[in-house]
N, C-alpha and C positions, 0 to 999 in steps of 0.2 A: 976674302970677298965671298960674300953668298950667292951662288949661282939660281938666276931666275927660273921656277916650276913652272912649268906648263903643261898644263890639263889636256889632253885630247877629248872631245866630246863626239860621243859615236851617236847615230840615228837613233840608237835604242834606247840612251840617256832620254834626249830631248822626246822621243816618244813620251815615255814614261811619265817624264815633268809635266808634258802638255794633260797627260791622262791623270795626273794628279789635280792640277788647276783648275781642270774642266771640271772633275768632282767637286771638288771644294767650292765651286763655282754653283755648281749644281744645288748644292747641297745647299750653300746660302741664299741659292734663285728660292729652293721650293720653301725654307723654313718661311722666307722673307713672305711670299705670298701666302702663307700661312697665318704671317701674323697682321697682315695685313685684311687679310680676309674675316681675322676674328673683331677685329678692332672697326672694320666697316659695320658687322654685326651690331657692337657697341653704337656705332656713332647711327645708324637704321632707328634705335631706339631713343635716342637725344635728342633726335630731328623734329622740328613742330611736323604736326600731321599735314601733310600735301606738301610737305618742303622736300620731299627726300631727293628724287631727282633733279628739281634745281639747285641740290646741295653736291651734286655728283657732278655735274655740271662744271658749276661754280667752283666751287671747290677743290677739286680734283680733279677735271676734263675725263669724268670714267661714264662710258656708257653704262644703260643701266645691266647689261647683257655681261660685261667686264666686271662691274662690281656683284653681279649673280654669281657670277663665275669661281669670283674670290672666294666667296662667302661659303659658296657651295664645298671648294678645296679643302677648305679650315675645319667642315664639320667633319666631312666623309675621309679626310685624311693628316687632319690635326689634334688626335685627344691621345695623342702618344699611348693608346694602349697595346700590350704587347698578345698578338695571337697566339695560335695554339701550336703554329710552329718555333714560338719566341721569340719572332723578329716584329718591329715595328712598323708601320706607315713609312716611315723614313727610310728602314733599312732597304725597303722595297724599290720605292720611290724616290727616294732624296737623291739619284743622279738625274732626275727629269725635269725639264723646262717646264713653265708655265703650258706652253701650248703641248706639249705633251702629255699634259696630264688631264687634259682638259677631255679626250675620249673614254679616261677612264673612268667620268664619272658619273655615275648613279646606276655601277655597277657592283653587288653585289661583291663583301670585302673576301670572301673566299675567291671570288672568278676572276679578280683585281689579283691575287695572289700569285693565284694559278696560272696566268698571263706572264708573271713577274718570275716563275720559278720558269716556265718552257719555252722565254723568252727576253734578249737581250733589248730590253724597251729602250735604255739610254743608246743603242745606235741605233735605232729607228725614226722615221721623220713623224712629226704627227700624223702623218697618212697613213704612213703604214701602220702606225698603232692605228687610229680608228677604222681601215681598213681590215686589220685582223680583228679588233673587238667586234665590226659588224659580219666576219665569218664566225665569230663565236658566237654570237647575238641566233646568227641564219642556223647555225647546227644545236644551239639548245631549243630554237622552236622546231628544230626538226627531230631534235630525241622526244620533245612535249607531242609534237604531232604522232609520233611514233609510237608514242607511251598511251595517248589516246587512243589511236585505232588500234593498237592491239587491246588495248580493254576494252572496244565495243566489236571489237573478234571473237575476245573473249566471252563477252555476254552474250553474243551472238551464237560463239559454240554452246553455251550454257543452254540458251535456248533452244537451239536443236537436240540438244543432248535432252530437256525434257519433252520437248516434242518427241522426240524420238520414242522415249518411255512410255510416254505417252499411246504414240500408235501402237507399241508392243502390247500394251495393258489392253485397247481396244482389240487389234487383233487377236489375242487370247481370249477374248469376252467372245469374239465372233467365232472362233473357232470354237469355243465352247460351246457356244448357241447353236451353232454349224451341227455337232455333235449328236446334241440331242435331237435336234430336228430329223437327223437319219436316223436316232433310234426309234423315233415316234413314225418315220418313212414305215419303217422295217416293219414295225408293230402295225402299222396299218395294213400293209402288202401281206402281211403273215396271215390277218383277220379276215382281208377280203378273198385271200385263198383261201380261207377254212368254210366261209361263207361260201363262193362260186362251188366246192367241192359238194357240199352239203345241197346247194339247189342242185348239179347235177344226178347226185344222188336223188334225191324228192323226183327229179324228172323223168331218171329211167325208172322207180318205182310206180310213178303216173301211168307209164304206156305197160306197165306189165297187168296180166287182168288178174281178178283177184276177185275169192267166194266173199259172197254178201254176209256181213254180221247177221246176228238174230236183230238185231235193231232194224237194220235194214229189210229184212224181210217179215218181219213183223207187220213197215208201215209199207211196202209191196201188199202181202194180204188184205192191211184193213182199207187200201186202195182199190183192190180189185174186190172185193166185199160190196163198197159202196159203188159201184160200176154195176156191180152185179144186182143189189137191190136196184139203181137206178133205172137201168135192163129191166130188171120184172115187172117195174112197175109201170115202167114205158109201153114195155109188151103186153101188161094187161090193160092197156089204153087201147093197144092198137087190137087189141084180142076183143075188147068190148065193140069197139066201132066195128069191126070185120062182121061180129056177132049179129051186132043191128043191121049192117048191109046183109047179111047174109040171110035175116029175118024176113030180112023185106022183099030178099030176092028168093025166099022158099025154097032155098039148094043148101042144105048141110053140107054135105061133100064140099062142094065149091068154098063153104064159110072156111072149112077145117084147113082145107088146102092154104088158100091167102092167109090165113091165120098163122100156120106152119112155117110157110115160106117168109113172111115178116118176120117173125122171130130169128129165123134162120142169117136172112141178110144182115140184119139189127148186130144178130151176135159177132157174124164174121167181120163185121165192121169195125166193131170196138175191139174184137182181139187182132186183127193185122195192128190198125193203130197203136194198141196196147203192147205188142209186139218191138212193131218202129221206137217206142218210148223207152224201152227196155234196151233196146240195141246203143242207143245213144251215150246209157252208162256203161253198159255190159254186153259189150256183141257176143262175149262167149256164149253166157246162157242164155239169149235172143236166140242166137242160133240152134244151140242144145234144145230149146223151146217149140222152136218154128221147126226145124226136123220132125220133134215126135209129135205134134198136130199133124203133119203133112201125112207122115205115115201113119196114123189114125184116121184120115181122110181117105186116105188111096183106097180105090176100087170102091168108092161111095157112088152106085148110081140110082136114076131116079125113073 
């Protein structure tokens, strides 16, 4: 008699099995909406025009949002082509539900991937998938925002950076300019000392006294010349008039005297003032002058 086998079946078995079924499950949920989705595509085109929804309707009871959905699946992850990691749509995908898959889509097939390699998607609920696709959604526009301001950082340093060169170039130009202008200071300061030196000099040359050229005393002589005839001829007016008073008054002596004395006033008149005129250029020889008249004069009496 053949004694009955009996199997014991551990938790780990029936895990296993249940993790098998569920794939296989899986695996036929996503092909199924795959081919479904391509074939809605098909029947979208056979439909008279304005039939389509009451053909989804009618015919199917599929919203129109349900048969988008399908459709959308079939393209973005039904053309069984193999990436560049070698794995397919399927391999990726084929444990996920319909409504799991439905966050992943019109996502980029590399970020679809990348989700798929850093993440166990078939034990996540559709939430949590569309809840991490929209923290990956939040952190790519925040490496794009990222990416942005630092290029307008950048352009911004760029911009300082020629501004910058910018004032260096002008500062150099002013400094330059700066330069010359104190050489042109200096050159003028040096000139207008050589100048103030030179009037000094002219000025204490002015106050020092100094003999008369022959020029100079050439037009002294033909001055005191014409003074002199002017004198004679004055004196022979007053010498003539004296004459006739003196005719008429029958007294020579007396004519001779006023005659004398006129001349005498006449002269001393013109030479003080000739004198005063003299002094005005030349007190030296004014003075030297007026001395030897004076002592030529002394002990003249009458």
């Amino acid at each position: 008699m053949e004694a009955n086998v009996v199997v014991t079946r551990s938790i780990e078995i029936v895990t296993a099995e249940i993790h098998t079924i569920r794939d296989n499950v899986a695996r036929v949920m996503m092909d199924g909406v795959i081919q479904i989705g391509r074939r809605l595509e098909e029947a979208k085109q056979l439909v008279p025009a304005g039939g389509w929804l009451d053909y989804l309707d009618r015919e199917l009871g599929y919203k129109p949002s349900t048969a988008q959905n399908y459709m959308r699946i079939a393209r973005e992850l039904g053309d069984g082509q193999v990436s560049l990691s070698g794995k397919t749509a399927q391999d990726y995908f084929g444990a996920l539900g319909y409504a799991q898959l439905l966050p992943l889509l019109g996502l980029p097939e590399e970020e679809r991937e990348a989700l798929a390699e850093e993440h166990d998607l078939a034990g996540m609920s559709s939430r949590e998938i569309q809840a991490l696709v929209k923290e990956r959604d939040e952190a790519r526009r925040a490496a794009e925002d990222a990416r942005e301001q630092a290029g307008k950082v950048a352009d911004e340093a760029q911009g300082m950076r020629a501004s910058l060169e910018k004032a260096k170039d002008e500062l150099k130009a002013a400094q330059t300019q700066a330069d010359e202008r104190s050489k042109d200071a200096q050159a003028n300061a040096e000139t207008a000392a050589a100048l103030q030196r030179r009037v000094d000099e002219l000025e204490a040359r002015a106050d020092e006294p100094r003999a008369l050229t022959e020029e100079e005393l050439a037009a002294l002589r033909a001055e005191i010349a014409a003074e002199q005839a002017e004198a004679v001829q004055a004196a022979e007016a007053r010498a003539a008039a004296a004459m006739d008073k003196l005719e008429k008054a029958k007294n020579p002596a007396a004519h001779k005297v006023n005659f004398l004395f006129g001349e005498l006033a006449a002269t001393y008149d013109r030479l003080r003032a000739a004198l005063d005129e003299l002094g005005q250029t030349d007190t030296d020889t004014a003075a030297r002058m007026r001395a030897a008249i004076n002592e030529r004069m002394e002990g003249w009496t009458v």
